[in-house]
C-alpha positions in Angstrom: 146.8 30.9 129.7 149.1 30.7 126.7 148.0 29.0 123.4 149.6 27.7 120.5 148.2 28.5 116.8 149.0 26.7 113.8 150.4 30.2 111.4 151.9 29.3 108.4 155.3 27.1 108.9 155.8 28.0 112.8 153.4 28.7 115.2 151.8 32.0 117.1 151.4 32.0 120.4 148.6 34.1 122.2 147.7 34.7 125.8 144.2 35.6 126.0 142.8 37.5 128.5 140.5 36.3 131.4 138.7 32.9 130.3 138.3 31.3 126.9 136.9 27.9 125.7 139.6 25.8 123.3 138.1 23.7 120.8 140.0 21.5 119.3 139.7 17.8 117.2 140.1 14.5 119.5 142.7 13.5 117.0 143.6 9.6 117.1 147.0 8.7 117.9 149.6 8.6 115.1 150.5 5.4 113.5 153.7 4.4 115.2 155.2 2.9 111.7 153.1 4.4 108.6 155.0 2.9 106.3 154.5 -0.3 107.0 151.1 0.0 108.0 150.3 1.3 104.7 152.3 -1.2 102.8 149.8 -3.6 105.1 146.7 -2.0 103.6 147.7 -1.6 100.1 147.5 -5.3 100.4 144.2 -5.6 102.6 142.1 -3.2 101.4 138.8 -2.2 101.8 136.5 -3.8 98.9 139.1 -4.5 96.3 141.6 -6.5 95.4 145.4 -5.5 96.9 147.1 -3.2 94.3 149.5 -5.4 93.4 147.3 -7.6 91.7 145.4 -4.8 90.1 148.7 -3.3 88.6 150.0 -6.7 86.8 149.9 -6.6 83.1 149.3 -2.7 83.3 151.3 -0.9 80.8 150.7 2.8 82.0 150.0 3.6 85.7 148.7 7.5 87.0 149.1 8.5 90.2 146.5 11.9 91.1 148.3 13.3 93.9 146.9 17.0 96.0 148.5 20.2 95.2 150.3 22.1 97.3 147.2 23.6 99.2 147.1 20.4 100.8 149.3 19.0 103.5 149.4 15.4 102.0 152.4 13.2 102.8 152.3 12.3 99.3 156.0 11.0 99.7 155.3 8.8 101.7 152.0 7.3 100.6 154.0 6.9 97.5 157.4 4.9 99.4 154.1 2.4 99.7 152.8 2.8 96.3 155.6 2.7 93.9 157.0 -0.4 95.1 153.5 -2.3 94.6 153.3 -1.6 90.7 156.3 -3.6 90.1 159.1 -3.2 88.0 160.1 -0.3 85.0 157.9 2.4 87.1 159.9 4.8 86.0 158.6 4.0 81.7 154.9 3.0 83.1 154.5 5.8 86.1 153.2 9.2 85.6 152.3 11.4 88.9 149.3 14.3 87.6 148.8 17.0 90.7 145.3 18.0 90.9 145.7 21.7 90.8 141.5 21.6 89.7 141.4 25.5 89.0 144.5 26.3 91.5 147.7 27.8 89.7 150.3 25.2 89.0 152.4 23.7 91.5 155.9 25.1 91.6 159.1 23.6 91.6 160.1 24.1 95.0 157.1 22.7 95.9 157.0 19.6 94.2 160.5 19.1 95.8 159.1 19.5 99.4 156.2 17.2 98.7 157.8 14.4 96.3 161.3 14.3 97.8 164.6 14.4 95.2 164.3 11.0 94.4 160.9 11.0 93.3 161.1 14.0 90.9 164.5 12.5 89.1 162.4 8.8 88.6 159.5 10.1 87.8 156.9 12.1 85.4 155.2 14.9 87.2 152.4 16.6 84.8 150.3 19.7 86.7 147.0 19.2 85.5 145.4 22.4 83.6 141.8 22.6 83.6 141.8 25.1 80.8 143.9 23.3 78.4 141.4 22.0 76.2 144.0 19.5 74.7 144.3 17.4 77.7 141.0 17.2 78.2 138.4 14.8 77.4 134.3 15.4 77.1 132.7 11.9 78.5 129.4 12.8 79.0 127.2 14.6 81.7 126.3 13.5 85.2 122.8 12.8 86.2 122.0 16.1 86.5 123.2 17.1 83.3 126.2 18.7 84.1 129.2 18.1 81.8 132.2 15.7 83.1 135.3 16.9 81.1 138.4 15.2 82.9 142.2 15.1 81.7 142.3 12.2 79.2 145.7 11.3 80.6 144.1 10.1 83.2 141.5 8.6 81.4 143.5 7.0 78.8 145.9 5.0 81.7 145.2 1.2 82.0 145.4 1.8 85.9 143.9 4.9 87.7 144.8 5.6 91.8 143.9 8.5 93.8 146.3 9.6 96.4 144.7 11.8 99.0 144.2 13.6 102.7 140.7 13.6 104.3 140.2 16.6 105.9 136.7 18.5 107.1 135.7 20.2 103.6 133.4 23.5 103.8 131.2 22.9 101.2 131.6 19.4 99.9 132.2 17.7 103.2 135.1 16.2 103.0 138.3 16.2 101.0 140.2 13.2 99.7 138.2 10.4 97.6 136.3 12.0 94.6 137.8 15.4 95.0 141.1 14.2 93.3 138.9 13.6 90.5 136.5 16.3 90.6 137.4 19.2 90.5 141.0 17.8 91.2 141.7 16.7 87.5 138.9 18.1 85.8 138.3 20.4 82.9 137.2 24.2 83.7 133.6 24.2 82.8 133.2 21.0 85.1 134.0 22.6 87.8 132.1 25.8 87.4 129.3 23.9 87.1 130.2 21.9 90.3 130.6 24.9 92.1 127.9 27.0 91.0 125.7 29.4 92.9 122.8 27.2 93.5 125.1 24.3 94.9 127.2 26.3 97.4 124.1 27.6 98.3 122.1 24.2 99.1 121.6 23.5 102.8 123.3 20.2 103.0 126.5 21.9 100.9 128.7 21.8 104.0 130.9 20.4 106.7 131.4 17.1 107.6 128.2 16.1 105.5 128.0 13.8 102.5 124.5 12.3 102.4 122.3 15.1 100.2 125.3 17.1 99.6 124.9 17.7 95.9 128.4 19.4 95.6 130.0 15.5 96.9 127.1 13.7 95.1 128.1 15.1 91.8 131.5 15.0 92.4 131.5 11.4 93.4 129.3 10.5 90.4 131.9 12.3 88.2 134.5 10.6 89.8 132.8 6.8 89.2 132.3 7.8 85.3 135.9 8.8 84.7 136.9 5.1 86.3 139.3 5.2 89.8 140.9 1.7 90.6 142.1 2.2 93.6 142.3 4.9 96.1 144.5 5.3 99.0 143.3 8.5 101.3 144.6 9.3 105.3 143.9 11.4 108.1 146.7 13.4 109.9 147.5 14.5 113.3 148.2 18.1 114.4 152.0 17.6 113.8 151.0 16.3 110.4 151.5 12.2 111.2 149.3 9.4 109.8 146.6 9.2 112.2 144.6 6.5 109.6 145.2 5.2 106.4 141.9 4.2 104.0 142.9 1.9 100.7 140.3 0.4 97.9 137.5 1.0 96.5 137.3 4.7 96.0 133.6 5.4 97.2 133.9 2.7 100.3 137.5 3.6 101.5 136.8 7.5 101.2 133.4 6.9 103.2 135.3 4.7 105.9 137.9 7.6 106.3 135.2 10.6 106.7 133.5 8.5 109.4 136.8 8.3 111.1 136.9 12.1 110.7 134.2 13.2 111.0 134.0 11.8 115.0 137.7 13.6 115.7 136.9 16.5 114.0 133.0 17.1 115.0 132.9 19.7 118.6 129.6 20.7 120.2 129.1 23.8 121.9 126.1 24.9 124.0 125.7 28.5 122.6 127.6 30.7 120.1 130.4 32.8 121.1 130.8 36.9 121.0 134.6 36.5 119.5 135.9 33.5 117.8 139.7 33.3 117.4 140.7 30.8 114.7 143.3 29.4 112.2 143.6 28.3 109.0 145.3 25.2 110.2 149.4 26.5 109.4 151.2 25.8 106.1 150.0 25.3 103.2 146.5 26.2 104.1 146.8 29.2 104.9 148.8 29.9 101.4 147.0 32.6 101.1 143.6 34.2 101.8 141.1 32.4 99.4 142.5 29.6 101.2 141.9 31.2 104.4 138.4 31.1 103.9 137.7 28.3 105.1 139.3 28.8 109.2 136.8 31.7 109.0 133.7 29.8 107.9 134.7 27.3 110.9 134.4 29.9 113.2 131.6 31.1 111.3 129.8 28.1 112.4 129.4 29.3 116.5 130.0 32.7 116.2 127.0 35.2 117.1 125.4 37.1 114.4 127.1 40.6 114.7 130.2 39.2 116.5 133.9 39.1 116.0 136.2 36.2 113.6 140.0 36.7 114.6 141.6 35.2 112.1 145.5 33.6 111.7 146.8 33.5 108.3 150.4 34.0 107.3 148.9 34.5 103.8 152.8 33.9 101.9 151.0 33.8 98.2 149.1 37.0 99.2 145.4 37.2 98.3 144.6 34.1 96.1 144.9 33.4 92.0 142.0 33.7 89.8 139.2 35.7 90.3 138.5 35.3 93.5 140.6 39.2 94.5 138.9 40.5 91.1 135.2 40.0 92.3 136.5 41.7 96.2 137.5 44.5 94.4 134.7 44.9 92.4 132.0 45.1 95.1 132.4 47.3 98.0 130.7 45.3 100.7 129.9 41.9 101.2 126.2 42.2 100.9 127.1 43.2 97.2 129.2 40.6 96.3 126.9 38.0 97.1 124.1 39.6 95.7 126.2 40.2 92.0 127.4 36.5 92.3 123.4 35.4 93.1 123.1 37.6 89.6 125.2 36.7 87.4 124.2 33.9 84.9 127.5 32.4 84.4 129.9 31.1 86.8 132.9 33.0 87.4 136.6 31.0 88.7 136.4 31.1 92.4 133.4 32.8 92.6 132.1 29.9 95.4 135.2 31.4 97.3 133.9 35.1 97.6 130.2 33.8 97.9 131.0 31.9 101.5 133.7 34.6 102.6 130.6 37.2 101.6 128.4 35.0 103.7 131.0 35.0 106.9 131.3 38.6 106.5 127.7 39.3 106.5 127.7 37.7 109.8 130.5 38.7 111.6 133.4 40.8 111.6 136.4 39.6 110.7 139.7 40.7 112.0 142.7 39.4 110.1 146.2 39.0 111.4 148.6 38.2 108.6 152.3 39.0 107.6 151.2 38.5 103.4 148.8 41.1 103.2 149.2 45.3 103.2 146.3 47.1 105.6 145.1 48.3 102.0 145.0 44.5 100.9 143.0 43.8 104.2 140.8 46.1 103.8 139.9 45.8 100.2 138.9 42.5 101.1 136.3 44.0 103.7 138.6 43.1 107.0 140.0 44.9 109.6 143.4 45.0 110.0 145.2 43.4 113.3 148.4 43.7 114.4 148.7 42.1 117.2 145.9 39.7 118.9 146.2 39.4 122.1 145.3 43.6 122.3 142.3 42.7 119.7 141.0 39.9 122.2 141.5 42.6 124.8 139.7 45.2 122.9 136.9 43.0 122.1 136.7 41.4 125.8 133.4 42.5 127.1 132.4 41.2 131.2 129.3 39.1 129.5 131.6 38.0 126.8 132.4 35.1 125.4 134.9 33.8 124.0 136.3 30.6 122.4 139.8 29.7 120.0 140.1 27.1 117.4 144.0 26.6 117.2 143.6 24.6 114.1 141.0 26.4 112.5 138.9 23.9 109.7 140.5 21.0 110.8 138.0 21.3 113.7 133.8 21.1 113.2 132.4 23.0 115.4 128.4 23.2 115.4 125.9 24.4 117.9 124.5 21.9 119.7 120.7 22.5 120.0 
């Protein structure tokens, strides 16, 4: 039986051998005419007045769009936007990618996701979260925890957020909030977001928002710095609209995760011996930090002691930051977790290496990948695969079992007892 798997701008196909279980999300169909059905909700939205009214009189308008980690049709939410604001967009619009701790988008990316027409109208600003001059302090949530956001942002008489909802690892969901924080927010913000203690909360997971501290702060965050309108959607495995959620940022962003949550969410009966996933294609799987996150999918109904195959072209190599640092600086994964449980003060990506240490402590995890060397794969605790239908082979046991997520954490899988 020959399966497709989403690998970085093409796809990989695989036949596996003897039988395998495919898990996969019950996506929607795709709107037939997105354009105009977003143009339709712009106007309708959920708890809010239609944009247009809420951009008359508005002197300077920013627009938070994803980076390029995220496979956003920004270009066309904003074919539905731009023409809402009315006139002179081009002296009252400013576009600000929310990199959050990411390395700035490039050039050649901003052209794939804007389009040439966008780029020449427009203001496009990469947000830094360590440049302390476009930054702004405005207090500390509930918790205590500082909210430092870019003061662009802040400073604009009319705020959106521009966004794909997608199956989040740790705080549920993307889209909404996100674009906020850690999106466009300052470096100590997110740290403290993403610390030890709230990656390692219970609730701090797929699919869940209710008592998920990381989403609770970062909505709370979000509601401080002020969004006026937010305009999130849900995509198809070919990347079309599958639902488009406009309005009030908390109820629009909660709409769409429900929407979500019910295509992406897969029971299974019992975990599986060997778990062959994805990191959902271009640009998720960038590169491994990113990659992550298809393993702790599969992580989610693998056996303890079993196999993760995983699927990452990997183009941008092993990730920015620290997150390669801290693999090379522990020499298992029991270690790195236990020096990230250690150390007072949160490192950049650290939250990264603590979930991939938790995956590996579970499972082993076989990487395919044309971005990384064997050495690269190795340092970061894998094993090296060339070639997966022999690994599936290798690993095929008679009592075996064995499953494939082709589009790796755009599916929730969970065990259904």
């Amino acid at each position: 039986m020959a399966l497709t798997l989403a690998y970085g701008e093409d796809r990989l196909t695989i036949d596996p051998p003897g039988s395998v279980d495919v898990i996969e999300p019950h996506d929607p169909p795709k709107i037939s005419d997105p354009l105009s059905e977003l143009r339709r909700t712009l106007r309708q939205p959920i708890k809010s007045p239609p944009l247009r009214t809420l951009a008359q009189g508005k002197d300077s308008v920013v627009i938070v769009i994803p980076d390029s980690t995220r496979p956003s049709p920004n270009k066309l939410m904003l074919e539905a936007v731009l023409p809402e604001l009315g006139p002179n967009t081009e002296d009252r619009v400013e576009i600000l990618v929310a990199t959050g701790l990411h390395r700035a988008t490039r050039e050649a990316e901003l052209d794939r996701m804007l389009g040439p027409d966008i780029r020449k109208r427009l203001r496009i600003i990469n947000h830094d979260a360590r440049d302390p001059t476009c930054l702004r302090d405005i207090g500390t949530t509930s918790s205590g925890r500082p909210v430092i956001v870019n003061q662009r942002y802040l400073d604009a008489d009319l705020r959106i957020t521009l966004g794909l909802i997608e199956p989040h690892f740790f705080a549920g969901f993307s889209g909404g909030p996100k674009l906020v924080m850690p999106g466009i927010a300052g470096e100590n913000s997110i740290l403290n977001n993403h610390d030890f203690s709230m990656i390692s909360h219970p609730n701090a997971r797929w699919g869940t928002l209710t008592g998920n501290p990381v989403h609770q702060e970062q909505l709370e965050a979000a509601l401080m710095a002020g969004c006026d309108f937010n305009l999130n959607v849900s995509i198809t495995a070919d990347g079309s609209i599958s639902g488009i959620f406009a309005g009030n940022l908390e109820a629009s962003h909660q709409q769409g995760c429900q929407e979500v949550l019910k295509a992406a969410m897969q029971p299974v009966e019992q975990p599986y011996d060997v778990v062959v996933t994805t990191n959902g294609g271009h640009p998720l799987d960038l590169n491994l930090y990113q990659a992550v996150k298809g393993m702790d999918a599969a992580n989610q109904i693998v056996k303890s002691g079993g196999h993760i195959v995983m699927a990452a072209e990997c183009r941008d190599g092993i990730g920015h930051g620290d997150f390669a640092h801290i693999l090379k600086e522990n020499n298992s994964a029991a270690a790195m977790v236990k020096t990230i449980a250690a150390t007072p003060h949160t490192r950049s990506d650290q939250w990264q290496n603590q979930i991939f240490g938790r995956v590996l402590s579970h499972a082993t995890i076989h990487l395919y990948t044309d971005g990384l060397s064997e050495n690269e794969i190795r340092s970061a605790h894998c094993v090296p695969c060339t070639n997966i239908n022999e690994r599936m082979s290798e690993l095929s046991e008679p009592k075996n079992r064995t499953c494939v997520l082709p589009r790796g954490p755009f599916t929730i899988p969970y065990i259904q007892s």
